[in-house]
N, C-alpha and C positions, 0 to 999 in steps of 0.2 A: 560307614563313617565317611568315604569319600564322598559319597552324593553329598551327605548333610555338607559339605565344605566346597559341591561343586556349587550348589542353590546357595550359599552364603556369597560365595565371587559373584555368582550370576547376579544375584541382589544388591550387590557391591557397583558394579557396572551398571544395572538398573537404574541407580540411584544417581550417578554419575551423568548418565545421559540424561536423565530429566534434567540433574539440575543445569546443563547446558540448552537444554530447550527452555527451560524458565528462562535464562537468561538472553537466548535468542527474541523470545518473544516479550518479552519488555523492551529489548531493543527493536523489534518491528515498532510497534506501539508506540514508539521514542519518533523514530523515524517517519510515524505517518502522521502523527501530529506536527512535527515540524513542515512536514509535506503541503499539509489542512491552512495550517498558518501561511505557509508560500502562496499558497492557489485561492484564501481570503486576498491577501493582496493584490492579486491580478485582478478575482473578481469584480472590488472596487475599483483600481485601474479602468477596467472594461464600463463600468457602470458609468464612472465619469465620463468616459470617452465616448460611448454611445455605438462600443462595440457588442458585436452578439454574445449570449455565454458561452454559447459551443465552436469551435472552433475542428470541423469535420475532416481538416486534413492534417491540421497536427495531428488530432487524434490517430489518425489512419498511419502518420510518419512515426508516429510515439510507438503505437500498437505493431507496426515492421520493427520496430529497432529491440522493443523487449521480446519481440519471438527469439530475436539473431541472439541477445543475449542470453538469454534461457537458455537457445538449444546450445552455446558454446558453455553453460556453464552445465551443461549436462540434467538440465531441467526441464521437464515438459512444455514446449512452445504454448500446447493449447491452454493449459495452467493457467501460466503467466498470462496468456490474453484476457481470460475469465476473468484474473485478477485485476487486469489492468483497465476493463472495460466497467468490472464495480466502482474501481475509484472514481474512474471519468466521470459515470453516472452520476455519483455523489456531487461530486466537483461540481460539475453542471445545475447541479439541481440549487447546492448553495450559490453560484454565479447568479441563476435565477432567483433568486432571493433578496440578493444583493443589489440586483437592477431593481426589482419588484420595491424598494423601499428604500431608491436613492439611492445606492452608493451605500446603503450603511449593513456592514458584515453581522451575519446571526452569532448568536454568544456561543463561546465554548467552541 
């Protein structure tokens, strides 16, 4: 009987932690679309202005400043690089986009 009532806490707490991971990850999601939306605006910025997409030493200041954060917040540096080298590429790739057809941001 005790087991049967340990696997009931365990699934109790189971249940718990996801639903904090659903809820973390709707808030990534929240937060990287707000991000998408910020970094359309520069792209067009950049477009008008007749700046490049990429921008090789933010990136490089961006990419030192999220290791420092990570490792302080007790998160894999290289992780967060991975992570943070996906968005750029994304970024860039809609910057290029963005220049490729004027100045006008892709949908969504």
């Amino acid at each position: 009987m005790s087991e049967d009532k340990n696997i009931d806490e365990a699934r109790r707490l189971l249940a718990g932690y996801r639903s904090s991971i659903d809820n973390i990850d709707a808030a990534l999601i929240h937060m990287l679309a707000e991000r998408f939306r910020c970094t359309q605006a520069v792209g067009v910025l950049k477009a008008t202005h007749g700046l490049p997409p990429a921008d090789p030493a933010r990136e490089a200041q961006q990419i030192e400043r999220l290791r420092r954060l990570a490792n302080d917040a007790h998160l894999d540096p290289d992780f967060a690089e991975k992570f943070l080298n996906f968005v750029i590429r994304e970024v860039i790739r809609h910057h290029e986009h963005i220049a490729a057809n004027g100045g006008t941001p892709q949908p969504g």
